[in-house]
Residue, then its C-alpha position, 0 to 999 in steps of 0.5 A: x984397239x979393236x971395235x966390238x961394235x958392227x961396221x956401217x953396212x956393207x964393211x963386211x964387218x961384225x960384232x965380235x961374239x954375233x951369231x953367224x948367219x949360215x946357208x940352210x939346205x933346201x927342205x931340210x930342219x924338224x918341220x921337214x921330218x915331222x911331214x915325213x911322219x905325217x906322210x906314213x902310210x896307214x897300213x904303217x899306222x893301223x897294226x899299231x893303233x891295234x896293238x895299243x887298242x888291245x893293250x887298253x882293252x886287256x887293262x881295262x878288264x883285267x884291272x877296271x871293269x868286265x862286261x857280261x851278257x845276261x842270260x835269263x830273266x832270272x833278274x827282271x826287271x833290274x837286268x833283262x835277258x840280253x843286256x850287256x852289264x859292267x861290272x868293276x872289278x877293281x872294287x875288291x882289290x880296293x877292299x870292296x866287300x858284298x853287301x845287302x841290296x848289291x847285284x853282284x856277278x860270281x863264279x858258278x859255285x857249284x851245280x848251279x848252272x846245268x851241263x854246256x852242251x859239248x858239240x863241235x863249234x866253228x874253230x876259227x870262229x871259236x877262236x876269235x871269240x875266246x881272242x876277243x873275250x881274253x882281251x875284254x871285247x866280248x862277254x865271256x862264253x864259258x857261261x860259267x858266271x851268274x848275277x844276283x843279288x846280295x840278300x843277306x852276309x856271313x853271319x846274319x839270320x835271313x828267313x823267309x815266310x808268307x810274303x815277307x823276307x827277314x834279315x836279323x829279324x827285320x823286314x826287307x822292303x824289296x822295291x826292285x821286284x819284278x811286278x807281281x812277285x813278292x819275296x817269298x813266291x810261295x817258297x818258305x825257308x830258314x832261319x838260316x845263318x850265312x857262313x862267314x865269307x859267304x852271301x845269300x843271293x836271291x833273283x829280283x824275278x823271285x818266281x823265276x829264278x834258281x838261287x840260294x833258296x833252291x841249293x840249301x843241300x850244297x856246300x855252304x847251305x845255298x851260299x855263295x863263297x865271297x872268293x867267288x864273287x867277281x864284283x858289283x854290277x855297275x852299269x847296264x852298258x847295252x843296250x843304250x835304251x836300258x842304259x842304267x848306272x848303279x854306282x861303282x859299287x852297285x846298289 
């Protein structure tokens, strides 16, 4: 009968079934290619690092948030001229609609914004700049966008008369105004009912800012398409010192 039962040392006997021990060659296994990969140059690393940076940035503003420069003091002191703001883009996709009391980014919806000028720029700096501005790097530079903030929806009556803002009928209380400034700053309009799918908008620096109530003989009556709108304003993201978060949905 044959043992299944190792031999004393040195027999040269084993347990049948045993695992057999074998020679292994000198720096070879996993450990070894997982040094290799280690040892890749960084020059083998970056172009990739780059690409897949790209892809995240692309994602991000095509799907998530889009960052703008403000222009103008138009929104004082919510918004300053300089700041770099975000605004989520996935809200609308997700159902969002405007509503009173939200800074919103939209489309030029018609002659709001005076002609760009047409001269001749650096065309490689150009084109890194509309490079970057695709992929979500830097701001756009059409400049073709505005922010302001949502007064009134389509449907509702807003008026304005001496110092007070009405929506409905009901007084507005309009605590972001810039300082010295009050709803009105001397500018009487309406009644006037915003068309379906359409929002009034108005600068919280009321003095200085060219909105709804100065394009009541456009298309809309001064209202601005909700097809045009982009999304809420989000946050302030630059400068850090001015940093301000307003929600995903603004506020």
């Amino acid at each position: 009968m044959t043992s299944d039962l190792a031999g004393p040392p040195g027999t040269g006997h084993r347990r049948r079934g045993a695992p057999v021990d074998r020679p292994r060659r000198a720096g070879g296994g996993t450990g070894s290619r997982r040094a290799a990969r280690r040892r890749r140059p960084w020059w083998v690393e970056l172009p990739v690092m780059v690409v897949v940076g790209l892809v995240v940035a692309l994602t991000i503003k095509t799907c998530l948030f889009q960052v703008f420069t403000i222009p103008s003091g138009s929104m004082e002191n919510t918004l300053r001229i300089g700041d770099r703001v975000a605004v989520n883009k996935l809200s609308p996709l997700l159902g969002w609609e405007p509503s009173n009391g939200e800074p919103v980014v939209f489309k030029d919806p018609g002659d709001w914004l005076p002609p760009r000028s047409t001269g001749a720029g650096n065309p490689v700096t150009d084109a890194v700049g509309s490079a970057l501005s695709f992929v979500g790097l830097v701001p756009p530079k059409d400049d073709n966008y505005l922010v302001k903030r949502v007064i009134a929806t389509g449907g509702q009556r807003v008026q304005c008369a001496g110092t007070t803002l009405t929506v409905d009928g009901a007084a507005v209380s309009e605590p972001y105004l810039f300082p010295g400034d009050d709803s009105c700053a001397g500018l009487d309009f309406g009644p006037i009912t915003v068309p379906a799918d359409h929002v009034w908008v108005e600068g919280d620096h009321r003095s200085d800012s060219a909105d709804s109530r100065y394009h009541q003989q456009q298309p809309g009556g001064g209202a601005v398409p909700v097809a045009d709108v982009v999304g809420p304003v989000s946050a302030v993201a630059w400068p850090v010192t001015h940093f301000d978060w307003f929600g995903w949905t603004g506020r």
